[in-house]
C-alpha positions as CSV (number, residue, x, y, z in Angstrom):
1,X,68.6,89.8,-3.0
2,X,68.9,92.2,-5.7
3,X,66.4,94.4,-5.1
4,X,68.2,95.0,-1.3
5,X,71.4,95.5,-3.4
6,X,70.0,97.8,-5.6
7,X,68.1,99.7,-2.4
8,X,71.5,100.0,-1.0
9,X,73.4,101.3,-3.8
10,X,71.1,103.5,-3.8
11,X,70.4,104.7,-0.7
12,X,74.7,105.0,-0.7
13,X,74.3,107.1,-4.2
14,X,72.0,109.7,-2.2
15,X,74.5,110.4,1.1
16,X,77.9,111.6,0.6
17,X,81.1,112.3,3.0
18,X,81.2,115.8,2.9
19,X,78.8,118.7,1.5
20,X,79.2,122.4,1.2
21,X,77.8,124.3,3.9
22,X,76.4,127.7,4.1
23,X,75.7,130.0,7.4
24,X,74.0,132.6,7.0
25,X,74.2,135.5,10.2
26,X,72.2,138.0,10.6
27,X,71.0,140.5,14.0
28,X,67.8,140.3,15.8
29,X,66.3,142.5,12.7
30,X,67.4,140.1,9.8
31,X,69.9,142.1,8.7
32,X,73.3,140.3,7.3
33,X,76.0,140.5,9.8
34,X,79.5,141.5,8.3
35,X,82.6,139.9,10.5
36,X,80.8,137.2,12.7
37,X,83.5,135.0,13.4
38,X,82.4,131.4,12.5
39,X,84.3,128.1,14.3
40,X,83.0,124.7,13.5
41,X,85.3,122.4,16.2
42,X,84.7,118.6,17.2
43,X,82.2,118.1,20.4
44,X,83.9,115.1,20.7
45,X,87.7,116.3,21.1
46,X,86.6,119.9,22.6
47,X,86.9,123.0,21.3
48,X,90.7,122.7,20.4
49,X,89.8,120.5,17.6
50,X,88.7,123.1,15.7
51,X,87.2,121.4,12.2
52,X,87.5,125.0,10.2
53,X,87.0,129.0,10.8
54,X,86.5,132.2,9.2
55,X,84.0,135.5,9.4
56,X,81.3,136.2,7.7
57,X,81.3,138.3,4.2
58,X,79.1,141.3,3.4
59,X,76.1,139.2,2.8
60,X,76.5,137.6,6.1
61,X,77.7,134.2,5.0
62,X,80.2,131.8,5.7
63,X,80.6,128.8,3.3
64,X,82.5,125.5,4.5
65,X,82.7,121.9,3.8
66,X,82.1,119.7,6.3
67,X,81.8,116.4,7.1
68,X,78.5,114.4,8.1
69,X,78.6,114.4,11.6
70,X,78.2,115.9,14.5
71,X,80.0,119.7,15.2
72,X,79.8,121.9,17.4
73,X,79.2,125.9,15.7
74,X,80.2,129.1,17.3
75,X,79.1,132.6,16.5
76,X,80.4,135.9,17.9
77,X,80.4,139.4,17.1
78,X,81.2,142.7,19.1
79,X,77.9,143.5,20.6
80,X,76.3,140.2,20.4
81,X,75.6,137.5,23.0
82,X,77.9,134.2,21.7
83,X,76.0,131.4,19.4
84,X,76.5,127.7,20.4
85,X,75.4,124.8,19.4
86,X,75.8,121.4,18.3
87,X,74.5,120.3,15.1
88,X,74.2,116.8,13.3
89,X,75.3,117.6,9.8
90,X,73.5,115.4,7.3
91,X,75.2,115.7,3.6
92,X,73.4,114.8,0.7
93,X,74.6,114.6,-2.7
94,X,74.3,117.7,-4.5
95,X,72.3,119.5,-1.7
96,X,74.4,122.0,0.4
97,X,73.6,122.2,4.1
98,X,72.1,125.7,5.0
99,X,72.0,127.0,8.8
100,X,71.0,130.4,9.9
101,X,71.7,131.7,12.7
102,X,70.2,135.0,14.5
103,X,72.4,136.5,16.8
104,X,70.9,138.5,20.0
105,X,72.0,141.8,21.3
106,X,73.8,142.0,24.4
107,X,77.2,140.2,26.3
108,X,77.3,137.2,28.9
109,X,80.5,137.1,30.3
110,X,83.2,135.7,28.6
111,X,81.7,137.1,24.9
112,X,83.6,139.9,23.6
């Protein structure tokens, strides 16, 4: 009994609620991409539920704390091709979460 106490409490110790995220954008070259708008929303409620936002700084990258979970990520940029996905965000204590994402030249329609 209290070794599977013990496993618990531990196993609980390692996972947390909500970790510090970092995305890291960059173009087809690896180059950091300055002013990618980032949009983390709920694929659950749609993308009206949008979780948090922002652009990308010189380096390229976005920091956010999210939730574990499920989210859904968007990237755009002028003169990219639009980044979905949906991601299951696993936090860990005192490990950030880092995602990079490679943008594409080019539009579909409906990108800007």
């Amino acid at each position: 009994m209290r070794a599977g106490l013990l496993l618990s409490l531990f196993s609980a110790s390692l996972h947390c609620a909500t970790c510090d995220s970092q995305i890291r954008v960059t173009d087809p070259t690896g180059a950091s991409t300055q002013g990618a708008q980032i949009i983390f929303s709920s694929p659950a409620a749609g993308k009206a539920n949008v979780i948090t936002q922002g652009k990308t700084n010189a380096q390229g990258v976005f920091r956010a704390t999210l939730e574990s979970g499920t989210v859904h990520l968007e990237v755009a940029r002028a003169g990219f091709r639009r980044y979905e996905t949906d991601l299951v965000i696993r936090c860990r204590k005192d490990e950030p979460v880092r995602l990079p994402v490679r943008l594409e030249l080019g539009l579909r329609q409906g990108d800007y």
